[in-house]
C-alpha positions in Angstrom: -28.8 -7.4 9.3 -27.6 -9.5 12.5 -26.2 -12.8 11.9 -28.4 -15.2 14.1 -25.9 -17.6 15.3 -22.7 -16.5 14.4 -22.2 -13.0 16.2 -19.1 -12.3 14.1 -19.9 -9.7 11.4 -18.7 -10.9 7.8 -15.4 -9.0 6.4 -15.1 -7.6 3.0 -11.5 -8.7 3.0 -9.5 -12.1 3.5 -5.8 -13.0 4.5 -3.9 -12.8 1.5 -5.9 -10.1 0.2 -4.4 -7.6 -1.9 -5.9 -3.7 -0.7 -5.1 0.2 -1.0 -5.2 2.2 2.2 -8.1 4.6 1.5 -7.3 7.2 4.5 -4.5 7.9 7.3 -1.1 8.2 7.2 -0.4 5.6 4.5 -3.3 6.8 1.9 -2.4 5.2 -1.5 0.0 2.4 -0.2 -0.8 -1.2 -1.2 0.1 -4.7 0.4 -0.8 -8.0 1.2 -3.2 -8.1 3.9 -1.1 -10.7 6.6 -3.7 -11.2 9.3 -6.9 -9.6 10.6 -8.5 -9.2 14.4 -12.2 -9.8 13.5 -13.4 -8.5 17.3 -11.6 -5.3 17.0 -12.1 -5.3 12.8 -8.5 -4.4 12.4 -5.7 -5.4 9.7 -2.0 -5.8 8.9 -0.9 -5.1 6.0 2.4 -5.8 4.7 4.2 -2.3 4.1 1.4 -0.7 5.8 1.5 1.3 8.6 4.6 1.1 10.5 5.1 2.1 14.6 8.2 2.3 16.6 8.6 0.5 19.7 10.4 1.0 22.5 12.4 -2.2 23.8 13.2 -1.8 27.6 16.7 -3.5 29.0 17.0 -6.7 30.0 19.1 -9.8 30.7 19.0 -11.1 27.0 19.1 -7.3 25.7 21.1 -5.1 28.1 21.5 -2.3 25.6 17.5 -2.3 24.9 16.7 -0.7 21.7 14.2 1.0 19.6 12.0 -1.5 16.9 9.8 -0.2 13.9 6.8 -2.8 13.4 3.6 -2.9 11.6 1.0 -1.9 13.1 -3.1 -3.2 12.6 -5.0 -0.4 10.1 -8.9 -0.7 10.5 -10.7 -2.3 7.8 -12.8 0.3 7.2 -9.6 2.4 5.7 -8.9 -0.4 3.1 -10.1 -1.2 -0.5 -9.7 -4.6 -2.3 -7.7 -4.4 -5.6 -8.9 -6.2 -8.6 -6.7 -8.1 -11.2 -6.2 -5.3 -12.6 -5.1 -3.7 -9.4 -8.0 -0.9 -9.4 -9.6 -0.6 -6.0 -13.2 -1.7 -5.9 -16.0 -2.4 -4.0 -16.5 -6.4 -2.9 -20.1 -8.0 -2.9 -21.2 -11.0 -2.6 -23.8 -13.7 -4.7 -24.9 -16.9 -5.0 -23.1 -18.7 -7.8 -24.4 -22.0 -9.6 -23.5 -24.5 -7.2 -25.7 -22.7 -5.1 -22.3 -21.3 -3.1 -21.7 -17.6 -2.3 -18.8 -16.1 -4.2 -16.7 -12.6 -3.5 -17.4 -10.5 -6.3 -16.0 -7.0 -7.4 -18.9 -4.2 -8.1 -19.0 -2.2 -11.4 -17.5 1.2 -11.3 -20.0 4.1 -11.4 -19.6 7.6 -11.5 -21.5 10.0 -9.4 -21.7 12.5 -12.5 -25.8 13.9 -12.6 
């Protein structure tokens, strides 16, 4: 459903956000989400997924040099982790107050 004013689409993750990587590279590795791009829906996550970049030469660093840095995961490829640090899926309801609240979604299994 299209937001009608606000064009932004809403995130099943915040900053601070504990997740799993779901897929990629880093499957399994959890982290601290650190900051998220909401235009390109992308994530860092604190020992995430890691790039190396190449520093060219130049007056303040003649020798130039090769960096490893985080690099942004897409949020699609991450799962919030409960207290209990299981991965689940986030929803979200109106509480008493009238207030939406984040909630975690009961586990079901897809046994027939």
């Amino acid at each position: 459903m299209e937001r009608k004013f606000n064009k932004q689409p809403k995130l099943h993750l915040k900053v601070g956000d504990n997740v799993r990587i779901i897929s990629g590279k880093g499957k399994g590795k959890e982290g601290k989400v650190l900051s998220i791009d909401k235009d390109k829906l992308r994530a860092v996550v604190e020992d995430g997924k890691t790039v190396t970049k190449h520093i060219k030469p130049s007056q303040q660093n003649k020798q130039g040099s090769i960096v490893e840095k985080l690099a942004s995961i897409h949020i699609s490829n991450l799962m919030v982790l409960n207290e209990a640090g299981e991965a689940r899926r986030t929803g979200r309801r109106l509480d008493a107050q009238g207030k939406l609240e984040r909630y975690f979604k009961e586990h079901t299994s897809l046994q027939k």
